[in-house]
C-alpha positions in Angstrom: -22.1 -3.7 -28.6 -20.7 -7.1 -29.5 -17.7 -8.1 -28.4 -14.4 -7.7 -30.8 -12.5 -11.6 -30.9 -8.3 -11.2 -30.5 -5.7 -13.4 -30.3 -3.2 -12.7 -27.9 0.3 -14.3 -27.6 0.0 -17.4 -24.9 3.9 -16.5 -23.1 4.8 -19.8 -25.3 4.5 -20.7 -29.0 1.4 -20.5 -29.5 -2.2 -17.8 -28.7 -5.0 -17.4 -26.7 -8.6 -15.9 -27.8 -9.6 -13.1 -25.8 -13.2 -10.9 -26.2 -12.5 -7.4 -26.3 -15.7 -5.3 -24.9 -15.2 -1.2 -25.7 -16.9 1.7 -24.4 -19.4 3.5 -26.4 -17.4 6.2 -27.2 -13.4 4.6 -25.6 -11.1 7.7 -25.3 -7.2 7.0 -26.2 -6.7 6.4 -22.3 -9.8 4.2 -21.0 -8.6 2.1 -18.5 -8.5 -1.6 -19.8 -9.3 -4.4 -17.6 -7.3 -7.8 -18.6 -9.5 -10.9 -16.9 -9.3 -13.9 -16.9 -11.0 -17.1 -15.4 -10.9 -19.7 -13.0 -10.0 -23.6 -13.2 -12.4 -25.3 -15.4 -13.9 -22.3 -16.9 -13.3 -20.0 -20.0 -13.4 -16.2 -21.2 -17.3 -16.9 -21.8 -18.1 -18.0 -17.9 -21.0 -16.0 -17.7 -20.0 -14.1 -14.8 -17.3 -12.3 -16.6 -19.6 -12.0 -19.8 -21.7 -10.0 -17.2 -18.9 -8.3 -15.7 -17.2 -7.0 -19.0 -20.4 -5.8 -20.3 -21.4 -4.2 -17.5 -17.8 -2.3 -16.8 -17.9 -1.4 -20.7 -21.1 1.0 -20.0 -19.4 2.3 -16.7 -16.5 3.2 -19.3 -13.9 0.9 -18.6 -12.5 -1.4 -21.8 -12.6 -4.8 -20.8 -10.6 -7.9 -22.3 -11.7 -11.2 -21.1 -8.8 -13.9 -22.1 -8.5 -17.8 -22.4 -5.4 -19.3 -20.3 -3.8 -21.8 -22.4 -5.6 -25.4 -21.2 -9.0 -23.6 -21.2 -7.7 -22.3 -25.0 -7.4 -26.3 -26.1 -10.5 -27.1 -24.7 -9.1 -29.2 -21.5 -11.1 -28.9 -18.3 -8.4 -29.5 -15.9 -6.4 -25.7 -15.0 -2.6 -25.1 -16.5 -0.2 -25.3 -14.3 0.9 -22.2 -12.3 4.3 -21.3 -14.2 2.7 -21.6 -17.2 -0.9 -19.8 -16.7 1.6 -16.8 -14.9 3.7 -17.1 -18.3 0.3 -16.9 -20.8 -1.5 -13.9 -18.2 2.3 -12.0 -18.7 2.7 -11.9 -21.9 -1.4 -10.8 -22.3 -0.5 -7.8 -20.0 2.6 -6.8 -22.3 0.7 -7.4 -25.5 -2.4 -5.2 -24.1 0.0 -2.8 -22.8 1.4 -2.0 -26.7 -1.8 -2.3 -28.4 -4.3 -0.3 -25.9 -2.6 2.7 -24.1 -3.9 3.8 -21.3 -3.9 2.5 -17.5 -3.6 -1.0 -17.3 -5.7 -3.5 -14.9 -4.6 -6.9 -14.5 -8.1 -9.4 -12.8 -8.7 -12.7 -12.3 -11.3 -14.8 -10.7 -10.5 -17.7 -8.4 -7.6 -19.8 -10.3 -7.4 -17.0 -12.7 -7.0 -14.1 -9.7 -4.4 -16.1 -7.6 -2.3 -16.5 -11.0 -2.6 -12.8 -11.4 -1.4 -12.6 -7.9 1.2 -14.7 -8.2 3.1 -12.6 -11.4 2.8 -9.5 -9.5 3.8 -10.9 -6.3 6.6 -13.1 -7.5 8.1 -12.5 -11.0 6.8 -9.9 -12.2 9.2 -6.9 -12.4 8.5 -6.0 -15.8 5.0 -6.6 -15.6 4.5 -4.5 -12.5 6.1 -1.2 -14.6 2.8 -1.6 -16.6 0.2 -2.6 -14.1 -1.8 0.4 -12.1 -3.7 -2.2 -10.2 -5.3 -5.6 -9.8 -9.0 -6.9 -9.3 -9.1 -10.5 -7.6 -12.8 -12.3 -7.9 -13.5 -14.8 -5.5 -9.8 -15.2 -4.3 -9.5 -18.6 -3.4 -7.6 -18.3 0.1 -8.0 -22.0 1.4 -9.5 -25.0 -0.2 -13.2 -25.8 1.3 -13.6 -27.7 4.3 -9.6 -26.8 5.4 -9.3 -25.1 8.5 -6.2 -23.6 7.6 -4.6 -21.3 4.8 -2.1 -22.9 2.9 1.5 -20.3 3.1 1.4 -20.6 -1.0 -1.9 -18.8 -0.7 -1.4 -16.1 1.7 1.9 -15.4 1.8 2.6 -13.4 -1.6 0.5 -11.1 -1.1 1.6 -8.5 0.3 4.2 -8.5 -2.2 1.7 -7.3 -4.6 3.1 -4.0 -5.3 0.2 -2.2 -6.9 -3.3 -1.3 -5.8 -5.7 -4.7 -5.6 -9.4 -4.9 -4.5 -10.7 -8.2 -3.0 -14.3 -9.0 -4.7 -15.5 -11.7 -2.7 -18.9 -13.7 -1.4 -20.0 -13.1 2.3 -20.7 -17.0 2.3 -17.7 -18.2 0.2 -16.2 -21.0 2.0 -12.6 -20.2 -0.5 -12.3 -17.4 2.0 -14.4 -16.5 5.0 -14.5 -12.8 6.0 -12.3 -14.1 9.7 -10.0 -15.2 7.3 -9.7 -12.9 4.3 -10.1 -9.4 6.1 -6.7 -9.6 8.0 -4.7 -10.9 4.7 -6.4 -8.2 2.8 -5.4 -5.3 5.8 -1.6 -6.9 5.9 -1.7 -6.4 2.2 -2.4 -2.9 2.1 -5.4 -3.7 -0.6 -9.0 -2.8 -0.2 -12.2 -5.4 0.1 -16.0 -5.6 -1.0 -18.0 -7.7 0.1 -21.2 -9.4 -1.5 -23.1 -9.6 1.1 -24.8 -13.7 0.9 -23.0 -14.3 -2.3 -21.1 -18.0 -2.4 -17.8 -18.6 -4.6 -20.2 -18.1 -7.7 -21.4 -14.7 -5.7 -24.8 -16.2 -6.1 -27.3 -15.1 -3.1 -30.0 -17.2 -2.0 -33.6 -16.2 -2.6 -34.3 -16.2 1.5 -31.4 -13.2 1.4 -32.2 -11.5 -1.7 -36.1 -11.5 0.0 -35.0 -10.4 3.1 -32.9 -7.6 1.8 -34.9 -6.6 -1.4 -31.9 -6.9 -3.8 -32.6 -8.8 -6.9 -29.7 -11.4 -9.2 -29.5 -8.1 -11.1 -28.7 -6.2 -8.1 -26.0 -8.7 -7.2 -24.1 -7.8 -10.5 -24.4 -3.9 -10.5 -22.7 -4.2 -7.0 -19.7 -6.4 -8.4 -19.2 -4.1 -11.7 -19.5 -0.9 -9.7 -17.3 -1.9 -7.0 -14.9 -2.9 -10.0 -15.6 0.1 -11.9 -15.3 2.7 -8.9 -11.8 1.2 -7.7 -10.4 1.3 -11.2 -11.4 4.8 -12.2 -10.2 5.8 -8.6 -7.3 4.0 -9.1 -6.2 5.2 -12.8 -6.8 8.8 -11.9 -4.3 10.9 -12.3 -3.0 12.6 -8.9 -1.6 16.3 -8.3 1.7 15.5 -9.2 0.2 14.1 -12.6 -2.1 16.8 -13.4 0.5 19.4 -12.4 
């Protein structure tokens, strides 16, 4: 099913385009995934075309939104206060037109500015959040041995569920350095085994362990898909 094309307000004056992917058959409370994407890219990166496509046939609606600089066309990221501005006001807006659990993501730029609203000034926001799904966090710049405090330090501040989807081989965030920010923030972590920043694999890996491109994506969209179904089901007291 093609994707439906929606305007959503920017948290200034102005909108961004987002690409709404549905279920099949959405009920009235599909969990909805709001993503967005990292520094230089757009809502079409083809990882998150592939993502959202994939999570729509494991039943989860998924909205995959422009930040304001990639919106005009401009290569180089927004600044933080106003990317966290434009992915708040996206999370209110989805909130009133969607129903049903709401999942804030992000990958690299886009993730740590997700991470950053929850963490930091996002009260409001939080009330409507049930979780949060961070692609290829970007911990520490490469070659940097250590992890800046702006990077790190939020995080456990969080205040809502968050899974970690990151590359084995990522130099953002190597697993020494990611697993014991990810255990102090109380969130949960999956791991593509080989995968880089881009959570491409090289062929010597995908040959050595029989897993295919293909493969590579299912794992991200079901790790995705399992943690937000998990996460939007309703517990005892809920169902009572």
């Amino acid at each position: 099913m093609s994707p439906v094309i929606l305007h959503a307000p920017d948290g200034g004056s102005g909108t961004v385009s987002a690409a709404l992917h549905d279920p099949a058959a959405p009920a009235g409370a599909t969990p909805l995934l709001a993503l967005t994407h990292g520094a230089g890219g757009n809502r079409d990166t083809p990882g998150l075309v592939s993502l959202a496509k994939s999570l729509a046939e494991r039943d989860i609606r998924t909205l995959r939104f422009n930040l304001p600089a990639a919106e005009g066309g401009r290569r180089r990221p927004d600044r933080a206060d106003r990317a966290i501005a434009c992915v708040a006001a996206v999370a209110g807006w989805a909130a009133r037109e969607f129903g049903g659990p709401l999942f804030l993501g992000g990958r690299s730029f886009g993730g740590r500015m997700v991470s950053l609203l929850l963490a930091d000034e996002g009260a409001q926001t939080r009330r409507l959040v049930s979780g949060l799904v961070l692609l290829a966090y970007p911990l520490k710049p490469p070659g940097k041995a250590e992890v800046p405090p702006e990077r790190m330090e939020h995080l456990s501040r969080i205040g809502v569920p968050t899974l970690f989807v990151s590359g084995g081989r990522d130099p953002f965030a190597p697993p020494a350095l990611l697993n014991p920010v990810v255990a102090a923030a109380r969130a949960e972590v999956c791991w593509i085994a080989g995968g880089d920043h881009g959570f491409r694999v090289p062929k010597a890996i995908h040959a050595e362990t029989g897993r295919t491109a293909a493969d590579v994506r299912g794992e991200i969209a079901g790790a995705g898909a399992a943690f937000i179904a998990a996460t939007a089901a309703p517990g005892p007291a809920d169902a009572g």
